[in-house]
N, C-alpha and C positions, 0 to 999 in steps of 0.2 A: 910691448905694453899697449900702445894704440892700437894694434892689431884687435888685441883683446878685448879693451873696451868697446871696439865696432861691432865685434862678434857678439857682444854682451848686448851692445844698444840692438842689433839686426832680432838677434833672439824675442829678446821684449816685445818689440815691434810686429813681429810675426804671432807671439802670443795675444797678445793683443788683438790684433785681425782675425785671428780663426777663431779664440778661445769662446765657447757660447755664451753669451749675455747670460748672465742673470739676475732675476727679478724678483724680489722682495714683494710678495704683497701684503703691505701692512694694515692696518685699522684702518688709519687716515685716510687710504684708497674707498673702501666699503664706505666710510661716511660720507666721503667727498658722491661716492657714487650716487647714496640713495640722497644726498642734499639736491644734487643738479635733476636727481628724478622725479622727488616730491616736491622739491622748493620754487628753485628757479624755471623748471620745465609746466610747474604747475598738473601736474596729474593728475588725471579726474577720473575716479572708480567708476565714475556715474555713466560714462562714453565708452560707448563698445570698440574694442579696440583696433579700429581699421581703420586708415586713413581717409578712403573712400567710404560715407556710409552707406554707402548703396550695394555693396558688396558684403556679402556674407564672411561670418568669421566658422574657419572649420573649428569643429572639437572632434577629437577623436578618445574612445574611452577603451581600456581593457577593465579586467575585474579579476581581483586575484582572490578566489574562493580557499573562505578559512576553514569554516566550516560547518555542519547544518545543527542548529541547537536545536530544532524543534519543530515537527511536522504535524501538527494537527489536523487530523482526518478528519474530527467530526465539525471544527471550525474551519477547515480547508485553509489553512492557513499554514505559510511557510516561513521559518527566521532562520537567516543565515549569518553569516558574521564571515568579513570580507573590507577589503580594499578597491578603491579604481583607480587608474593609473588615468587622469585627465590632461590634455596638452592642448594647446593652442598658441597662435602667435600673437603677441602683444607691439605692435605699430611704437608705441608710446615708452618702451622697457629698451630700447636697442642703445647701445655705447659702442665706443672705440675701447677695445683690451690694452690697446697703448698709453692710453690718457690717464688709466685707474691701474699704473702697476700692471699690464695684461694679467687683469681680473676678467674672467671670461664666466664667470657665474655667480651668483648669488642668494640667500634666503633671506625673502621677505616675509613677512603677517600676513594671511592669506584675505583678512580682512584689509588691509592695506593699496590691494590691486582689484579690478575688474575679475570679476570669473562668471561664469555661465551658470544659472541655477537650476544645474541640473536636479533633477526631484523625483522620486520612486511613483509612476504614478499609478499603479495597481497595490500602491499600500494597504494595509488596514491602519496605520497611527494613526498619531496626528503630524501633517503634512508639517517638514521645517527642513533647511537645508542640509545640507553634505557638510561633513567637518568640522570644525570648532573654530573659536578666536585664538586657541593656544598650537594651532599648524600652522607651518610655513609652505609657501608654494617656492619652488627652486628657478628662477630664473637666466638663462641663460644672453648672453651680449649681444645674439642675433633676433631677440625679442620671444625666445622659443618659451613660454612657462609650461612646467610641471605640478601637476596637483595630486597628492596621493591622500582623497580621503578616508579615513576609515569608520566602520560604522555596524551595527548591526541592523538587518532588514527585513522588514516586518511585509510577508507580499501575500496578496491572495493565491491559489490554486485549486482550482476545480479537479475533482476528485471522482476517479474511475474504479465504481466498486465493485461494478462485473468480477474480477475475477480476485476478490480480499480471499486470502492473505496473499496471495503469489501474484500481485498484481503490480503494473509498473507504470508509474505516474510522471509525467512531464508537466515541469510548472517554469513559471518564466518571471525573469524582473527586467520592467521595463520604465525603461529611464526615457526622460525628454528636459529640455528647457523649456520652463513651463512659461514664461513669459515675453519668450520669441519665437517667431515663426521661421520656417526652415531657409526664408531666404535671407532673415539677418542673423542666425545662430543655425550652423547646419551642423548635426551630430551622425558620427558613424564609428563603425568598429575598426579596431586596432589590427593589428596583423597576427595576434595574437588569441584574442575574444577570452573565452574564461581561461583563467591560468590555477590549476591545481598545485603547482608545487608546495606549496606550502600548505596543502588541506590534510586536515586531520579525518580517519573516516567514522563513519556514524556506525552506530552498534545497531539501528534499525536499517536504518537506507542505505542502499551501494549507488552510485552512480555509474552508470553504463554510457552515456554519453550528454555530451554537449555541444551546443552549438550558438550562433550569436546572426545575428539578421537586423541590417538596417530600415525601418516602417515609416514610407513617405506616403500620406495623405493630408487630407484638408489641410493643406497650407503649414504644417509640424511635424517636425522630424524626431523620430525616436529608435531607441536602441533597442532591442530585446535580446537577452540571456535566455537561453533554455536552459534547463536541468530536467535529467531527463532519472528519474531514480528507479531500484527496483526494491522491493520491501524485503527482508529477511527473515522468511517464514518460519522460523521455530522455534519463537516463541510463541506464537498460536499455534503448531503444530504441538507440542508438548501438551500447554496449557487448555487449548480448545476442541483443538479437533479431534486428536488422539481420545481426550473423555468422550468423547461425540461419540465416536464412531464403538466404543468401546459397551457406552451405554444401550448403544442400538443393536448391538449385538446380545446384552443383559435382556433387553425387552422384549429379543425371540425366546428368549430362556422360559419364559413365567408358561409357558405352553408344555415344558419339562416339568414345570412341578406339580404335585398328585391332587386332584381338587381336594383330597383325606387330608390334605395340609392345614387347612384354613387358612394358607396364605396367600392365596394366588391374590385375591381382588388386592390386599395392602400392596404389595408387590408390582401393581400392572401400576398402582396409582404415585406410587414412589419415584417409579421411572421417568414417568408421564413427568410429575414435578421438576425432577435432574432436569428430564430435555428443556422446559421453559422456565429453567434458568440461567444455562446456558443460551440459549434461545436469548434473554434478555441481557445477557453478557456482551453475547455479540451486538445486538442492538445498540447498547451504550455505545461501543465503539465505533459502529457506521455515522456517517454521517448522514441525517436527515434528509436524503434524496429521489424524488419521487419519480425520477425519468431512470434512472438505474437501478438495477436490483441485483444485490450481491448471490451470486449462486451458493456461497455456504447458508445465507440465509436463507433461500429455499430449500437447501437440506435439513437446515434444522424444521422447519415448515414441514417437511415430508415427515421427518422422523416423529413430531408433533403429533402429522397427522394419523402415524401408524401405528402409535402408542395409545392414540385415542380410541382408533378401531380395534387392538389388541383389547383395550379395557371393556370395552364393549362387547367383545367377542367372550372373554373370561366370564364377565357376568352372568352372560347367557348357557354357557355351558356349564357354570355354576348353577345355574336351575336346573336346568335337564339334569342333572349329576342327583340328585334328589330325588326326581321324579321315580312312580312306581308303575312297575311294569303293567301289576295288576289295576292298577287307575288309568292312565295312560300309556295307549298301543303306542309302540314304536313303528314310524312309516317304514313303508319296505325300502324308500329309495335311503333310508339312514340304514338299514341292514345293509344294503349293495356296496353301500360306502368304506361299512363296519369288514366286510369283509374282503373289500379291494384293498383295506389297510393292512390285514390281517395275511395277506397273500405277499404284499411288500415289504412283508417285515417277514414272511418265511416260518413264518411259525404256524402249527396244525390250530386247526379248526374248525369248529362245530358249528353246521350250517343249522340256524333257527329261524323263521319267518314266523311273523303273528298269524294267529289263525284268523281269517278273514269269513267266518261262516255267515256271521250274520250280512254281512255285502255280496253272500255269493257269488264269494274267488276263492276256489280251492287254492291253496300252495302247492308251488311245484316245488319236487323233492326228488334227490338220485336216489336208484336203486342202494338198497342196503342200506336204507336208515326207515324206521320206522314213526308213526306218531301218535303220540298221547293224548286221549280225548281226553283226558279227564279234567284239565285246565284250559279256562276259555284259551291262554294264548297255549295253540298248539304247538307241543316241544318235538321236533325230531330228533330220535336219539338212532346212533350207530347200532349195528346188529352183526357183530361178528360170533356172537354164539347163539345158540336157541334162547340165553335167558342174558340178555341185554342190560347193561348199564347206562341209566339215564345221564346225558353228560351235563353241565349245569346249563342255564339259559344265559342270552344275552340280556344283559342289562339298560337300564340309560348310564349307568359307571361307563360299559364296554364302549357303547356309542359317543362318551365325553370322551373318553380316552381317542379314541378312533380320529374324533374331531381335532383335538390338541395334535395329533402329529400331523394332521394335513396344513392347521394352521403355522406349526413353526416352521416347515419345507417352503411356506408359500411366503411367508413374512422374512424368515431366511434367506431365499432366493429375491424376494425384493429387496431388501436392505444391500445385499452384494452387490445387484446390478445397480441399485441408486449412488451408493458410495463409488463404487469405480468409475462409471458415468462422471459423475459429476468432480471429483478430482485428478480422474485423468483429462477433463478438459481445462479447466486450471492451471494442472501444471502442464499441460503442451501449449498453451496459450502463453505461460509464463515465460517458457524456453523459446 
C-alpha cells in the first residue's frame, strides 16, 4: 500500500515537472497592461517613439490593392481603394509577456498611440490623414506596432495619348510623412510592395505590372507605388473606331453614285457631319493636352480632311456634269484622261477630240475613223463600211463620270494606306 502511494506521489510530481504551463490571459491582464502604459508609464503620442531622438524611426509600408474605381482621362485622375500594411517600433509600447499572463500582443485606438502621418502627396483631395478614430493599431510586447489603414485614393496621373485607345499608362501614389524629414521619420518598402491578392479587376484597365521604389531627396523620404495599366480597347473599337473606319470607307462611295442622282452633294455633306461628330466624341474623351497628340485623332483630322476635299471635289464635278458641249470645249488633257479610264475599265471606245480649228491644231485621229465637219466640235466616227454610223460623242457626263472613278481609286487607296498606317502603329506599340 505505501508502495502505491509513493508511486502515486512520484507520478504527480513528474506531471507536475514536465506537464506545460498554462496561462489564462484574462481582461485584467489587458487592463493592467494598457493602465501601466497609459497611466503610470505616462505615454505621450506627442514623442516620436525612440528613445534616442536623434535617431530615426523606420516605417516600412506595403499596399494591398483593392481595386481601381475610376480612371479619369480627361481629369487625369486616378482612385483606387486599397490598404497599407504600416510597422514601426514603439520604444515606449515594450512589456514583459510574464507579468500580463504572457500577453504577447494587443489592440489599441490608433488615436491613442504615436503614428507617422503618412499622407498621399500627389492627391487631388483635400489633404487629412490615413485611417479613422474607429481602427485599432495591433501591438506587439517587443514594441513592434501594426497599422492597416484603409481608404480610397484620390491621385494625380499624367496621361499618354499617343497611342488612345491601345495605350498603356503608368501612374504612381506617393506616400511620405509630411511633417518629418527622413532623418527623424525614415520611410521605405516592404518586402512585399503592392500586393494584388485581393484585387478585383477593372472592366476598363488590366494591369500588367507594378513596382514600388524608395525617393530620398531634399532632406524627405517617400514611397512611390507604380501601376502601370493597359486600357481595354473594345469598347472604342466597337463603339468608335469600327464607325470610323466604316464611314470612311461610305465617303469613297459618294464617287459611285450617278450625279442623275441628285444626291451626291447631300451625301458628301452627311458624311463630312458623321466624321465631326465622331471627331468631337473623341475629343470629349481626350484629355486637354497640348504636348501629345493622340494618333486616332489625327485620323479622324485626316478623314475630316478627305471628306472636305471629297465635297469639294463633287461640287465641282457637279458643274462640269451640266455643262454643254456645244458652249463649253472639253480640254484635250480631260479627253486623254476620259479615255485612259475607258481603257481601264476595258470597255470599247470611241475616240472624240474637239475640233481645235479656230487655234490651228488639226486633231490627230487613226486610220479608219473619219470626221464630221458639220459641228464646230469635230466628231470622229468609225468607218467599217462605205456608209458609216456616227457613234455618239463625249460628253461633260463622260468626262464627270471618268473623273469620279479616278477620284474613288485615289481616295480608296488613301483611306487604306491612312487606316492601316496608323492602327498598325497602335497596336505594335501596344504589344
Amino acid at each position: 500500500m505505501e508502495c502505491r502511494k509513493l508511486n502515486l506521489m512520484v507520478l504527480t510530481f513528474l506531471i507536475m515537472v514536465y506537464l506545460p504551463k498554462v496561462n489564462v490571459q484574462t481582461s485584467d491582464n489587458a487592463k493592467n497592461l494598457l493602465y501601466q502604459i497609459f497611466n503610470a508609464s505616462a505615454y505621450n503620442k506627442a514623442v516620436r517613439p525612440t528613445y534616442e531622438q536623434n535617431t530615426s524611426t523606420d516605417v516600412v509600408i506595403d499596399f494591398y490593392l483593392t481595386s481601381i474605381i475610376d480612371f479619369d482621362s480627361q481629369k487625369e485622375k486616378l482612385t483606387t481603394s486599397g490598404y497599407l500594411t504600416i510597422s514601426w517600433n514603439d520604444y515606449y509600447l515594450q512589456w514583459t509577456p510574464s507579468t500580463y499572463g504572457e500577453l504577447t500582443g494587443t489592440f489599441i485606438p490608433q488615436d491613442n498611440v504615436w503614428k507617422p502621418d503618412i499622407s498621399l502627396q500627389n492627391g487631388v483631395s483635400e489633404l487629412k490623414g490615413l485611417g479613422s478614430s474607429s481602427l485599432f493599431v495591433y501591438v506587439l510586447n517587443d514594441g513592434t506596432v501594426y497599422w492597416y489603414p484603409i481608404g480610397i485614393f484620390h491621385s494625380t496621373c499624367g496621361i499618354d495619348i499617343t497611342y488612345f485607345p491601345f495605350d498603356i499608362q503608368t501612374c504612381t501614389l506617393k506616400l511620405t510623412a509630411w511633417s518629418y524629414t527622413k532623418s527623424e521619420v525614415y520611410v521605405s518598402e516592404g518586402n512585399k510592395g503592392i500586393i494584388l491578392d485581393d484585387y478585383e479587376e477593372n472592366s476598363e484597365w488590366s494591369i500588367i505590372d507594378t513596382s514600388v521604389d524608395t525617393l530620398q531627396k531634399s532632406g524627405d523620404a517617400a514611397i512611390i507605388f507604380s501601376i502601370k495599366l493597359k486600357r481595354k480597347p473594345l469598347f472604342f473599337l466597337l463603339n468608335v473606331i469600327l464607325p470610323v473606319i466604316l464611314l470612311s470607307l461610305l465617303n469613297v462611295c459618294i464617287f459611285v453614285l450617278p450625279a442623275e442622282s441628285g444626291e451626291k452633294a447631300s451625301f458628301s455633306v452627311t458624311v463630312f457631319l458623321s466624321l465631326a461628330v465622331f471627331l468631337t466624341i473623341v475629343t470629349a474623351t481626350l484629355p486637354q493636352n497640348s504636348e501629345k497628340v493622340s494618333l486616332l485623332g489625327i485620323y479622324l483630322v485626316l478623314m475630316a480632311s478627305f471628306s472636305t476635299l471629297i465635297v469639294i471635289l463633287t461640287l465641282f464635278t457637279l458643274r462640269l456634269n451640266f455643262r454643254k458641249v456645244d458652249v463649253d470645249q472639253i480640254p484635250s488633257w480631260l479627253f486623254k484622261l476620259q479615255r485612259t479610264v475607258e481603257i481601264v475599265r476595258c470597255r470599247r471606245y470611241t475616240k472624240i477630240l474637239p475640233a481645235m480649228m479656230s487655234q490651228g491644231d488639226v486633231p490627230k485621229f487613226d486610220p479608219g475613223y473619219t470626221v464630221s465637219t458639220k459641228d464646230p466640235n469635230s466628231v470622229f466616227t468609225k468607218s467599217n463600211s462605205p456608209t458609216s454610223n456616227e457613234k455618239p460623242k463625249i460628253t461633260w457626263n463622260h468626262i464627270c463620270n471618268a473623273l469620279d472613278f479616278v477620284f474613288f481609286w485615289i481616295f480608296l487607296l488613301a483611306t487604306i494606306i491612312t487606316t492601316v498606317t496608323i492602327f498598325s502603329i497602335c497596336s505594335i506599340t501596344a504589344v
